[in-house]
N, C-alpha and C positions, 0 to 999 in steps of 0.2 A: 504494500500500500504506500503509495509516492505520497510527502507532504512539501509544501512550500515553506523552505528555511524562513523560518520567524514568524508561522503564517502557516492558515490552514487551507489556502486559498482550494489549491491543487485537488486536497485531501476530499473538497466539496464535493466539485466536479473539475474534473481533468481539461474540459475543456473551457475553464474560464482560462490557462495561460497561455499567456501571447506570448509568439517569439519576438524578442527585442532584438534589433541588431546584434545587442553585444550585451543587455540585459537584461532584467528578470521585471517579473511582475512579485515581489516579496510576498508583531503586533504581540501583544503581551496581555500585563495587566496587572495589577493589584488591587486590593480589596481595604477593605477597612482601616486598618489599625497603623499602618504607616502612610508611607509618602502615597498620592492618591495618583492612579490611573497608568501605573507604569507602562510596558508594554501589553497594548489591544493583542489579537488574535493578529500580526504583522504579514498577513498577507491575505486576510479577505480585505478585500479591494473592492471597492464600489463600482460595479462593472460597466456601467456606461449605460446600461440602459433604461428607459422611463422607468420610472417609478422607484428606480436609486436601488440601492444593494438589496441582494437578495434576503430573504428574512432567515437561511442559516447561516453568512455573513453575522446579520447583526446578532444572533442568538450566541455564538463562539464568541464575541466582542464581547457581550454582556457578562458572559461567563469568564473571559479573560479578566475581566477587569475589576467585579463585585461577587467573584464563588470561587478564585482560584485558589487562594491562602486557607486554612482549617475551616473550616471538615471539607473545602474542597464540593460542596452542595449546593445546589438551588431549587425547592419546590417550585413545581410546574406553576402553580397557581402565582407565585410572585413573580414567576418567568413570561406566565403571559401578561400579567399586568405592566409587567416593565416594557414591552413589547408593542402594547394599548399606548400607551407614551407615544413607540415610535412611528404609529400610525399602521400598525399591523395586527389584524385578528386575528382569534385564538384558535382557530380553523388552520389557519398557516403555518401561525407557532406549531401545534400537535405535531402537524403533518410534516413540518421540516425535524421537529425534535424527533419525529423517527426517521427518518433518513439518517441523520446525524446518529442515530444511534447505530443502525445496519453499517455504517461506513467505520463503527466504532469508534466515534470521534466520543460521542456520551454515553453512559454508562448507567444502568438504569438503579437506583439506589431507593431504599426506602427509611425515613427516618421518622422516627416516632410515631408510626401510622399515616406519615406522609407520602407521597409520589412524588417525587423525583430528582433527577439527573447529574452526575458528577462528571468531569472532565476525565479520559482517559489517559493513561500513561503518554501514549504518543502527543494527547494534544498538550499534556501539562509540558512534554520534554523539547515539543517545537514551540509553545509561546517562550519558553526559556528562553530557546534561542535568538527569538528577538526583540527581547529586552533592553541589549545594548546597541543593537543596530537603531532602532525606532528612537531612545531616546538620546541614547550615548550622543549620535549624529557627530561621530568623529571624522576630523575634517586633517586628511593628511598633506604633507609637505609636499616640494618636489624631490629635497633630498632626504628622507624618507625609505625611498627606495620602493622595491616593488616585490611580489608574488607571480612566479613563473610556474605554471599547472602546463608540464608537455602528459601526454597520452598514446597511445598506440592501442588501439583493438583490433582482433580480428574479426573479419567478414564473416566469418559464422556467429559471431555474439555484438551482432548490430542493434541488439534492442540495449546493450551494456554501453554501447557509445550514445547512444540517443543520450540513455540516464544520465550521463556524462556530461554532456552537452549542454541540456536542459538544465542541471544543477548549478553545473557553472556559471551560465547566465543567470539565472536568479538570481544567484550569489551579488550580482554586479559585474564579471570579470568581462573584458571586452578580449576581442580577439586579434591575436597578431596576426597569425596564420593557423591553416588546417591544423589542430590538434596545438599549438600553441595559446594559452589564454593565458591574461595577463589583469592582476589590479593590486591599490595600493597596498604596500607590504603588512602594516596592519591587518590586511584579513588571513592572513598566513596560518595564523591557529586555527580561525572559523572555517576555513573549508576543508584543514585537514579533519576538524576532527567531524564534518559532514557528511565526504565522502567516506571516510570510515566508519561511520555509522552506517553508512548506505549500501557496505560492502562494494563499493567500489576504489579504494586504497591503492589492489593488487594490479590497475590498468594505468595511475599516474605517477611523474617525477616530482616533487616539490623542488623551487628553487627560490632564493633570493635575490635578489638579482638590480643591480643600478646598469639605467640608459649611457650609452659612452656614444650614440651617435646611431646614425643621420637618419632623417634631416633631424633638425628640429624637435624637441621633445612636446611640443605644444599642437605641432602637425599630427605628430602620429596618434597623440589622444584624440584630437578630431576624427581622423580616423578608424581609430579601436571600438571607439563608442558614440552612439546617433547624438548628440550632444544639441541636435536642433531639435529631433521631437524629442531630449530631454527635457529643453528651454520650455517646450508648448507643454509637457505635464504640468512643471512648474506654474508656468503663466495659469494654466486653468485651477489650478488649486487656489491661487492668489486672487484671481477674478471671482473665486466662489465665496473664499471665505476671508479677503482682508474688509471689507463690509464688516461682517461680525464681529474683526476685533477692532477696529473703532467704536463699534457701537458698544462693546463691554464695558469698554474705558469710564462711559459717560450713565449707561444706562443698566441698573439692575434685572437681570432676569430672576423668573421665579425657579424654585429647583426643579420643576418640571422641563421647562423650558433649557435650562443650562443640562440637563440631561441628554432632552435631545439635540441639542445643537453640540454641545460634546464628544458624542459617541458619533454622530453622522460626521463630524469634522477629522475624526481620528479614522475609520474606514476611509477616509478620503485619503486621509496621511499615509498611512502605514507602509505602503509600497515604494511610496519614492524613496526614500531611502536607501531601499533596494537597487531601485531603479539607476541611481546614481552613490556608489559605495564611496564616499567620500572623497573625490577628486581633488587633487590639487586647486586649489584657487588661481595660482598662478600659470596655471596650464588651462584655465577654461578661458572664453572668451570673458572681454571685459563689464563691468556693472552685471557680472553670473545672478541669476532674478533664481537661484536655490537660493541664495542667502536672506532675501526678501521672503520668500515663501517660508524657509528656515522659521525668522522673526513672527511671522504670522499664526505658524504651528504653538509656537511657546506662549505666544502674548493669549492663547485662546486656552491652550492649557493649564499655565498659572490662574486664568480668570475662573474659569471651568468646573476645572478637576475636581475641586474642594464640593461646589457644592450637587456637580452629577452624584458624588459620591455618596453625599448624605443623602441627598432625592431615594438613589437606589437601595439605602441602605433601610430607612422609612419604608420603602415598599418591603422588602423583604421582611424586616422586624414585625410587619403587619402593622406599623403607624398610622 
């Protein structure tokens, strides 16, 4: 069962990922008692189409973010309420919470004479994993250095290169050449210890590796990775949601309200970061509009977080 590193996107349906040129389509979460809203579900993605993310999208997001810490639990009935929030009935909720369970992403739990659902193994071990991607948003140097993934599969175990392929883009990594892929040195831990998870280990070389030439190190990033539809993800997240953080600044929402604009703001996030694994600043083109969207991300999450958290924690408590 394939999942989407940091993100359960894949895990849903296989065919919500797009191949990027050179990257992925990539979310977390916390719950109560600490820092609020860490890594969503970092790769259901809000897939473009009307009516805005699909309702097991947002059900893994909720669950990332307000059931994943002890006991790891959410009754159905608080589940569909917080769900009524996001403009989705309890028809949908059922019916996608059993999907989500058949795919074993939830897990059917009963507590206290209640029904329902806890996050599985896989999904609690891939929101982990992007924890630090979604919030870290570590922004590496030029000297820094880089991550060089060579590979070689044989023509008989072509569904093992696909895996290969697919992972690595997710990941962010752009491409140098056929079975060359390349990103900034920092991710050097995260795909080894991916692909090893993935039991694919045994088909690459890890390397470390600095640029000594030609042309231009600022070319061949252009190059490596679609860097103009990465500018147009950006630009469309900034057009959606820098409105909203102006309006926080000035205007109180109620905890329902900062709930759903919260959690639809962060399914919108979750993936870029993926999308772009932290490039050089100095190697993107100039006035880079990630940083702006960056700013936008934070400014609506500090405003946010705090009180989605209480909204959802009220529901849940039965408030």
């Amino acid at each position: 069962m394939e999942c989407q590193p940091g993100g359960l996107c894949s895990l849903i349906d296989e065919r919500d990922s797009k191949r990027y040129k050179s990257s992925p389509v990539p979310a977390g979460g916390r719950r109560a008692h600490g820092e609020p809203g860490r890594a969503v579900a970092a790769s259901l993605r809000a897939d473009g189409q009307p009516g805005g993310p699909r309702p097991r999208q947002l059900i893994i997001t909720i669950y990332g973010l307000y059931a994943r810490d002890e006991p790891n639990w959410l009754p159905i009935a608080s589940l569909v309420r917080l769900m009524a929030d996001l403009g989705v009935e309890s028809q949908a909720v059922r019916s996608s919470v059993a999907r989500l369970k058949r795919r074993e992403l939830l897990i059917s739990v009963r507590r206290s004479g209640s029904a329902g659902y806890a996050l599985s193994a896989t999904s609690l071990e891939v929101l982990r994993e992007g924890d630090a991607r979604i919030f870290g948003r570590h922004r590496a140097a030029a000297g820094d250095g880089w991550v060089l993934v060579v590979f070689s599969v044989p023509e008989s175990e072509r569904d093992r290169r696909h895996k290969l392929r697919s992972w690595l883009s997710r990941l962010g990594f752009g491409t140098v050449a056929p079975g060359v892929w390349v990103a900034p040195g920092h991710l050097a831990g995260e795909v080894t210890e991916v692909l090893a998870r993935r039991n694919l280990s045994g088909y690459v070389d890890i390397f470390r590796a600095d640029h000594l030439g030609f042309p231009d190190l600022a070319v061949k990033v252009g190059q490596w990775w679609d860097l103009g539809r990465l500018s147009a993800e950006y630009d469309q997240f900034i057009r959606g949601y820098r409105p909203l953080a102006k309006r926080i600044g000035s205007h109180a929402l109620t905890g329902q309200q900062a709930f759903r604009e919260y959690v639809s703001m962060l399914v919108a996030w979750q993936r870029l970061p993926y999308l772009d694994p932290g490039l050089p600043l100095e190697l993107l083109p100039a006035h880079w509009n990630g940083i702006t969207a960056g700013n936008v991300f934070a400014e609506i999450h500090d405003h946010l977080g705090g009180p989605a958290m209480r909204h959802a924690e009220s529901v849940i408590l039965g408030a």
